[in-house]
C-alpha positions in Angstrom: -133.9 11.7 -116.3 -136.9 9.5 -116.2 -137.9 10.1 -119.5 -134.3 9.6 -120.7 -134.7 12.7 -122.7 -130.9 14.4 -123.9 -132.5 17.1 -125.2 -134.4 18.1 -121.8 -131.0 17.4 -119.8 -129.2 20.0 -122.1 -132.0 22.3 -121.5 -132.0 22.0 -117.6 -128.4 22.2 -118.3 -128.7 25.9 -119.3 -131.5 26.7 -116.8 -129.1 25.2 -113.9 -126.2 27.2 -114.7 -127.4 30.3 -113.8 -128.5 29.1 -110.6 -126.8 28.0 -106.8 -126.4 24.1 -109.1 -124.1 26.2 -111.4 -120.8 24.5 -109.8 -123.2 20.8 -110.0 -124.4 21.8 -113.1 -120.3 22.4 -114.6 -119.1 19.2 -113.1 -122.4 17.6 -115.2 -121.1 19.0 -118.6 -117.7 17.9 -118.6 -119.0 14.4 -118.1 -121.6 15.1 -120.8 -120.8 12.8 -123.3 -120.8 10.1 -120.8 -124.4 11.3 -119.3 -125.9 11.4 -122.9 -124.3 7.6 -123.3 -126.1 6.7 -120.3 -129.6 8.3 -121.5 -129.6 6.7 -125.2 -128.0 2.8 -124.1 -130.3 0.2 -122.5 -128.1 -1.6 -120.3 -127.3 -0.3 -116.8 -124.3 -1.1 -114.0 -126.8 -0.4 -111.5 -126.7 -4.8 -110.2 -123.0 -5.1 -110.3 -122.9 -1.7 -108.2 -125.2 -2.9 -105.6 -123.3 -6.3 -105.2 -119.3 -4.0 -105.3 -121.4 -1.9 -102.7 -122.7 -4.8 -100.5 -119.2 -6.2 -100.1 -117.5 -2.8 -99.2 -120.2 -3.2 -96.5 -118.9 -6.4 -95.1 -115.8 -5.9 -95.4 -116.2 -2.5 -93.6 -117.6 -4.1 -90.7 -115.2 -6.7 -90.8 -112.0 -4.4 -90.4 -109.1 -6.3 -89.1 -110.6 -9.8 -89.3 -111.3 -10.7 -92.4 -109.3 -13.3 -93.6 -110.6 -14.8 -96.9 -112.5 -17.4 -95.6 -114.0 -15.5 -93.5 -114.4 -12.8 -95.8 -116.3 -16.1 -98.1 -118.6 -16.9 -95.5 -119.8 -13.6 -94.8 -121.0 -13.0 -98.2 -122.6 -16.1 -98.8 -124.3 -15.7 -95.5 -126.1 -12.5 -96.6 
């Protein structure tokens, strides 16, 4: 993964399938195609996650109060 090397993910790939990550290791190669995507492209979701993930937070903690002001304040408070 570091290296961003397709060719050593298909190889762990086989190595994992006949291990206990063989059920992992399934789920991994039905979403192949998307994994390889990831390895070859240069951009990444990983910001826009982090910020989706920070406001799930708030309004977590904010469960039956959060009107959207509120809700507005919050984030731009943090």
């Amino acid at each position: 993964m570091r290296n961003r090397d397709p060719v050593g993910f298909d190889t762990w790939l086989e190595q994992a399938k006949g291990s206990l990550l063989a059920s992992f290791a399934s789920g991994l190669q039905r979403d192949g195609d998307s994994i390889r995507a990831a390895f070859e492209e240069i951009w990444s979701t990983g910001p826009v996650e982090g910020q989706i993930n920070k406001l799930k937070l708030i309004k977590r903690r904010m469960y039956g109060r959060a009107k959207q002001d509120l809700l507005r304040q919050m984030v731009l408070a943090q």
